[in-house]
Backbone as CSV, one residue per row, in Angstrom:
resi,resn,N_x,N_y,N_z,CA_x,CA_y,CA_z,C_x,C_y,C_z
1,UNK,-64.310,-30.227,1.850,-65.107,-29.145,2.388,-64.709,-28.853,3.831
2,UNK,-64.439,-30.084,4.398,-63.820,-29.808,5.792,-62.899,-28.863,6.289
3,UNK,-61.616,-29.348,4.921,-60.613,-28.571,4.779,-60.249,-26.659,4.460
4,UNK,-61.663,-26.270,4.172,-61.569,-25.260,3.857,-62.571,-24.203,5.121
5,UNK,-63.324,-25.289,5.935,-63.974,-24.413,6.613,-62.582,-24.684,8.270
6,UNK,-61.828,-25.372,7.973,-60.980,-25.656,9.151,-59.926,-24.748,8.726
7,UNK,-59.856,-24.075,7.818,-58.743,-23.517,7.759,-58.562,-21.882,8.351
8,UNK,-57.328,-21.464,8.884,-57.066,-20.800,9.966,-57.829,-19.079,9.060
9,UNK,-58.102,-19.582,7.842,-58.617,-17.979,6.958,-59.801,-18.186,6.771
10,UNK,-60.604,-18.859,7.141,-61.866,-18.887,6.844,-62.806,-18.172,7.571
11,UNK,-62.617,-17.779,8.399,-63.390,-16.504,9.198,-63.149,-15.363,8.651
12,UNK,-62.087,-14.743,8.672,-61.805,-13.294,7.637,-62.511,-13.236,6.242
13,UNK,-62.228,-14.467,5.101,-62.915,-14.813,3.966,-64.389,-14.557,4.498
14,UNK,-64.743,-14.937,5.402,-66.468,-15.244,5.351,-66.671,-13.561,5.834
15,UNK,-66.109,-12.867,6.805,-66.169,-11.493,7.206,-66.491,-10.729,5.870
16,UNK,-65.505,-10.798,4.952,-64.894,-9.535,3.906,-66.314,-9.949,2.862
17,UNK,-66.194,-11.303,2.255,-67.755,-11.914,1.883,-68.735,-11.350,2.280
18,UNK,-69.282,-10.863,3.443,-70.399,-10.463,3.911,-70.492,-9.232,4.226
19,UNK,-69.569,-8.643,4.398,-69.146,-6.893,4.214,-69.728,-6.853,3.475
20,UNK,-68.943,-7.055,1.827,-68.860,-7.106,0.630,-70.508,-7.264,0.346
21,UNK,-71.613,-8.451,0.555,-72.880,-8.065,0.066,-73.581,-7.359,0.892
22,UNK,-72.910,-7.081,2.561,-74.238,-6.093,2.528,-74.133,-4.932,2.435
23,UNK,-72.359,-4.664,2.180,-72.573,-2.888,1.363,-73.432,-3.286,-0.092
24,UNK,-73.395,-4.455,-0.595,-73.851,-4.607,-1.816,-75.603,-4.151,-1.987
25,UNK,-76.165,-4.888,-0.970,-77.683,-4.799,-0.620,-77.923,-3.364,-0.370
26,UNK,-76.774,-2.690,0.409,-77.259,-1.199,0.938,-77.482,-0.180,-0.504
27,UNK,-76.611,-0.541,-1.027,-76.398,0.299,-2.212,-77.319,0.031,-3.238
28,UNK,-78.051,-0.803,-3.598,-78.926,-1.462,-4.400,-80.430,-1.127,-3.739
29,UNK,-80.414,-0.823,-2.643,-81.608,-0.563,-2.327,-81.901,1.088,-1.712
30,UNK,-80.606,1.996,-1.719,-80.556,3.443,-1.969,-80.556,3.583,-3.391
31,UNK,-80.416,3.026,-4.178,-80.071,3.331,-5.750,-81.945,3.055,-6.153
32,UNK,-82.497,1.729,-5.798,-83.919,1.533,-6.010,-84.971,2.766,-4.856
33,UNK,-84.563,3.553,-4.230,-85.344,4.298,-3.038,-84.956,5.517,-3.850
34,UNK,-84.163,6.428,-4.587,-83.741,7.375,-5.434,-84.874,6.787,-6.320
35,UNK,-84.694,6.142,-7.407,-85.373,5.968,-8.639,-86.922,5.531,-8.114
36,UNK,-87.608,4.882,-7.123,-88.867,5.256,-6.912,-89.650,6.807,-6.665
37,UNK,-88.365,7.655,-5.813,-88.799,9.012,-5.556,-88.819,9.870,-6.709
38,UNK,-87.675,9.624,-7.715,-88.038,10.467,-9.046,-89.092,10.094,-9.707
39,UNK,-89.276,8.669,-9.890,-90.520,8.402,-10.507,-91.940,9.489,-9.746
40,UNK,-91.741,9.031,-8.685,-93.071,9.722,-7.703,-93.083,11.101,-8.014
41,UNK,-92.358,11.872,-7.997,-91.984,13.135,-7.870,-92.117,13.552,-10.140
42,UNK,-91.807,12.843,-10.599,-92.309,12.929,-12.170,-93.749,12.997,-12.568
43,UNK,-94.189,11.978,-11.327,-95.937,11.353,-11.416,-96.427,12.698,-11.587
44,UNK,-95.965,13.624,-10.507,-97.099,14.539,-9.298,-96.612,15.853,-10.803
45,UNK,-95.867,15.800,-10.898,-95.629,17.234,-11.839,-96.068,16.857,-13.233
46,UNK,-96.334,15.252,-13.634,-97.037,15.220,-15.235,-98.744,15.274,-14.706
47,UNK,-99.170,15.064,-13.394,-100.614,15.280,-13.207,-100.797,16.801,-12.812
48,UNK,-99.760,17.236,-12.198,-100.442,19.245,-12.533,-100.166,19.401,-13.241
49,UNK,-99.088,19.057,-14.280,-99.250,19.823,-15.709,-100.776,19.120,-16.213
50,UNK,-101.101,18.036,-16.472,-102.532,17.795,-16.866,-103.415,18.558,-16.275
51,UNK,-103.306,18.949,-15.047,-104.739,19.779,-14.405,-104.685,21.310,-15.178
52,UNK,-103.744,21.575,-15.905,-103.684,22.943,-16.008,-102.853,23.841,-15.332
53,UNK,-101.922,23.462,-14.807,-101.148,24.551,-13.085,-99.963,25.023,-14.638
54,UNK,-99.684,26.308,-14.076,-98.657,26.798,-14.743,-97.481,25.882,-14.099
55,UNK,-96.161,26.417,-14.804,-94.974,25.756,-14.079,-94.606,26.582,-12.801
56,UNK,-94.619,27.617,-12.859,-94.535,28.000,-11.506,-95.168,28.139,-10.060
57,UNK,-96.519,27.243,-10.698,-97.642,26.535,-9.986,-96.872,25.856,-9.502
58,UNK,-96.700,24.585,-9.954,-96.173,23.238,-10.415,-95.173,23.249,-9.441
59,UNK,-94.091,24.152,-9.500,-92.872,24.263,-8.680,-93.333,24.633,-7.454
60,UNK,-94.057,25.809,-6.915,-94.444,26.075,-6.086,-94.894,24.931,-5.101
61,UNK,-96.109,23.876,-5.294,-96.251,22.686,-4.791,-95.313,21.590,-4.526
62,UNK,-94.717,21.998,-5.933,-93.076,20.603,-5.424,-92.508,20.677,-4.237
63,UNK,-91.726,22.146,-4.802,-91.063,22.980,-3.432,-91.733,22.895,-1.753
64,UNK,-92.864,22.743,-2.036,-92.906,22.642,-0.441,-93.754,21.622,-0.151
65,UNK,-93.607,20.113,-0.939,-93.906,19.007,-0.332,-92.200,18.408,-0.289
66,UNK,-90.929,19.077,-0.597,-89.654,19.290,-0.570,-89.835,19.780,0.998
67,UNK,-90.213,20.617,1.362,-90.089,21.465,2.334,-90.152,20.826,3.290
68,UNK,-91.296,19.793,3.523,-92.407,19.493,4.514,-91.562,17.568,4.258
69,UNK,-91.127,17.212,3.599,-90.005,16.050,3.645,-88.744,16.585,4.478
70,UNK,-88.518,17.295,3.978,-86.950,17.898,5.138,-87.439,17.983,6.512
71,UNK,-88.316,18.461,6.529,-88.439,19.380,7.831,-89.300,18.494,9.056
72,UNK,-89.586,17.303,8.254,-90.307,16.635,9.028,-89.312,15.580,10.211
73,UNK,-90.176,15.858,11.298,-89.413,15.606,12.621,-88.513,16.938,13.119
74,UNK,-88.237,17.784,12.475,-88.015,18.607,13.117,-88.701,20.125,13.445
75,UNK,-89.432,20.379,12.279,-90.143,21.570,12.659,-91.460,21.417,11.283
76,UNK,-92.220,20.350,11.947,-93.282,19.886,11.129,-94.273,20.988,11.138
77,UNK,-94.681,21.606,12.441,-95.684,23.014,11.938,-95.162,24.015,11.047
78,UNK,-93.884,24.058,10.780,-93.558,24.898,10.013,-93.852,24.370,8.268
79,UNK,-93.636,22.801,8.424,-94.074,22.064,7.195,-95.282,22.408,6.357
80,UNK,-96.386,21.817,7.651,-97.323,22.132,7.165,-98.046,23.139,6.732
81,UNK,-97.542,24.454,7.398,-98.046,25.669,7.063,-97.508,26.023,5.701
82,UNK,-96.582,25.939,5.208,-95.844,26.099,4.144,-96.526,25.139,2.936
83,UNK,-96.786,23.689,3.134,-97.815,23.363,2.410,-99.430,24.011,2.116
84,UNK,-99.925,24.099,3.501,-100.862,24.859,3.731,-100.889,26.009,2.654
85,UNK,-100.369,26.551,2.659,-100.211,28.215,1.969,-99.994,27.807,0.791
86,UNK,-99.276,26.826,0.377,-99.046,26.730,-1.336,-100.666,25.535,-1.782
87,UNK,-101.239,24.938,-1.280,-102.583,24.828,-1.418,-103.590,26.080,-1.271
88,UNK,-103.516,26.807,-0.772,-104.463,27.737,-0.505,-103.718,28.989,-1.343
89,UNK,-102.901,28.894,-2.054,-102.463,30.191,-2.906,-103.352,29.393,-3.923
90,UNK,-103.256,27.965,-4.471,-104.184,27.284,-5.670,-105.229,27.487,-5.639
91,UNK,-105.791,26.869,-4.702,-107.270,27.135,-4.427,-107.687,28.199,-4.435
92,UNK,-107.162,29.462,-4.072,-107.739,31.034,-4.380,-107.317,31.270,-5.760
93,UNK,-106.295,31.196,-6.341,-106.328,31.256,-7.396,-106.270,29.871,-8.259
94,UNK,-107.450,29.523,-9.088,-107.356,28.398,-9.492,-106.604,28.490,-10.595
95,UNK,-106.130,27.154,-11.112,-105.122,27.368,-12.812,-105.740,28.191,-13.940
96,UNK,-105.562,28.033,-14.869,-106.071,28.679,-16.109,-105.444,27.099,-16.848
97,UNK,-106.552,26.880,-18.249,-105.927,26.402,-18.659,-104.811,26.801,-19.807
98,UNK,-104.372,26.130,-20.152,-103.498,27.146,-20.894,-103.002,26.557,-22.511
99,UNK,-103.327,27.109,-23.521,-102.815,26.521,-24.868,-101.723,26.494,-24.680
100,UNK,-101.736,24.443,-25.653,-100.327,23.722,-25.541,-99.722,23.902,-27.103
101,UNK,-98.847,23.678,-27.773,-98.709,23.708,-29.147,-98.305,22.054,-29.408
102,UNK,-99.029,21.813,-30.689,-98.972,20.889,-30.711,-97.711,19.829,-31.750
């Protein structure tokens, strides 16, 4: 064991080794941060389709909690108003429900 941590390559080996897992970790935990947000983002559009929201309801709300993720830190009043307005287009007009086929 001596022999291998004394040897003149064992620093580079241990470098490229540890590159190697923590691009490994980075990538494994952008790949798990993607697949929690689709899940999340699946959640929110199978509970307005349950409330009744048309799809272009549905999109409308996506789209600008999309909006208000981008934009945040940089022009967050603009976020919120844009949320703002796609809540308050719902709320004035509430859903209908709507026959599903079964």
């Amino acid at each position: 064991m001596n022999m291998l941590l004394a040897s003149p390559f064992s620093i580079p080996i241990v470098a490229i080794a540890g590159v190697f897992i923590w691009l490994s970790i980075v990538a494994i935990s952008e790949a798990t941060t993607a697949a929690k947000k689709h899940q999340a983002d699946v959640d929110l559009k199978r509970t307005l389709a349950q409330q009744g929201m048309s799809p272009e309801e549905i999109a409308m709300v996506v789209q600008a909690g999309r909006d208000g993720a981008e934009a945040k830190g940089k022009s967050a009043p603009k976020a919120h108003a844009a949320r703002n307005d796609a809540f308050a287009q719902t709320v004035a007009h509430p859903p209908t429900k709507h026959a599903r086929s079964a």
